[in-house]
N, C-alpha and C positions, 0 to 999 in steps of 0.2 A: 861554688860561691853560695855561699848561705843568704837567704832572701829575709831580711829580717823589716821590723815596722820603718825605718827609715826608707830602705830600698822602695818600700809601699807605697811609700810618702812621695818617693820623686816619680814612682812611676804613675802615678791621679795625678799630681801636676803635670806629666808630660800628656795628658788628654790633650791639654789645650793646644797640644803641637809646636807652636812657634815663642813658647816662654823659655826667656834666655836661663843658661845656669844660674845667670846673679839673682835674678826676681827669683828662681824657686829656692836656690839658698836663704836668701831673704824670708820667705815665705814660709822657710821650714826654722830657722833659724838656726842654721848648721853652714858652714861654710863653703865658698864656691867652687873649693877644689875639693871637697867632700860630694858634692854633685856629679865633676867631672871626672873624677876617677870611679865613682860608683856605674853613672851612667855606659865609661867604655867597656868597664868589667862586667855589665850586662850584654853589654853586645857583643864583647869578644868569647862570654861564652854562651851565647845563641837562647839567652833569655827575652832578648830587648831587640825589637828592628824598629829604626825609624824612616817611617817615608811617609810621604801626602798621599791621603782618602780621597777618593772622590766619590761623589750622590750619583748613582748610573743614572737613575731619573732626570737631573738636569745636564745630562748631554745627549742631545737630539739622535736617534735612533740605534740605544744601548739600552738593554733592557739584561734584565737578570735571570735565571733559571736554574732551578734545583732541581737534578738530578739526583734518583735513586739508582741503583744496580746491584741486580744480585748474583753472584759469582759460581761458575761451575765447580770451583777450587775454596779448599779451605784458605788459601794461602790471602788473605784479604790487606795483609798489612802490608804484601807486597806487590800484589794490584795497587793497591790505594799510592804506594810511591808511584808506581810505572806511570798513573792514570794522574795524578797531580804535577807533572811534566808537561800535559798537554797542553796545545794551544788553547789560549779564554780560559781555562781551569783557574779560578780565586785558591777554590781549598778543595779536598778532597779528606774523609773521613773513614777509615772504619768504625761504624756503627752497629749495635746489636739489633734486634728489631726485626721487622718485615723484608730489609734491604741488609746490604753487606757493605756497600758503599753508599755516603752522601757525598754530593758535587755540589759547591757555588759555581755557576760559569757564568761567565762574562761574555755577550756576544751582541754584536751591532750592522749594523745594514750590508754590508761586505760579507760579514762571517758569521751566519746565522747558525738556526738552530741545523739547518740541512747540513752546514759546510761541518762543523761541533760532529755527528753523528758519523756522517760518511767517512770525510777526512781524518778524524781523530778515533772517537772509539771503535770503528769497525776493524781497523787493523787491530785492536787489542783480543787477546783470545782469552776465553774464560769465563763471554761476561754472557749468563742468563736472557737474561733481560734488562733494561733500562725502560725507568717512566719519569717523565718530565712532569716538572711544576713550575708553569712560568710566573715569577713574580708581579702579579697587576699593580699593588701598590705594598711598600715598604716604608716601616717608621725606622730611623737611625740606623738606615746600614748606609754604611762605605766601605767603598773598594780601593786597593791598588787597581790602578788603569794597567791596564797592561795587553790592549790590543795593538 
């Protein structure tokens, strides 16, 4: 599917999350089954996901952390799938740089940074090292919940 200025168009209007096909057809002034058949042929081919964000800041004992790790193995791109499976893992990244992998994690009073390291990454093999950076305070990030 070709991503052309239209498709652009609906997907700034889909920021706001809960605007109906009609207001962003309206909006764009193209029609509302030009919206809906756009929008599913984004998602049926793995351009477009929709689901609700949440601010980890405003639920009481979730906090954020970025993880770096750097890999025994060239093989990064397939770490970074195995390692983006895990429990609390938002995204996982192969990146160039000082690290081989970035991590968003997601982790809260139950499933902290201890349970993240022991339970999760240590069964993985290959990994260097890992150095954490807990987020103290963040401007416009949201998450999928997904503890």
């Amino acid at each position: 599917m070709k991503i052309d200025e239209t498709s652009i168009a609906i997907l700034r209007q889909l920021q706001e999350g809960r605007k109906s096909f009609k207001t962003i057809a309206e909006e764009l002034s193209i029609a509302e089954n030009t919206v809906r058949i756009r929008i599913n042929k984004m998602i049926d081919k793995g351009i477009l996901k929709i689901s609700g964000l949440v601010d980890p800041k405003t639920l009481p004992g979730h906090m954020v952390v970025l993880v770096g790790i750097r890999l025994k193995t060239m093989d990064a791109v397939g770490k970074c799938e195995e390692i983006s499976r895990l429990r609390g893992v938002v995204s996982a990244s192969a990146v160039t740089g000082r690290y081989d992998l970035m991590l968003v994690v997601s982790l809260n009073e139950e499933f902290g940074l201890t349970e993240f390291f022991k339970g999760q990454l240590d069964p993985i093999e290959d990994i260097l090292f890992a150095e954490t950076f807990v987020a103290y305070k963040s401007s416009n990030l949201y998450i999928p919940y997904i503890l």
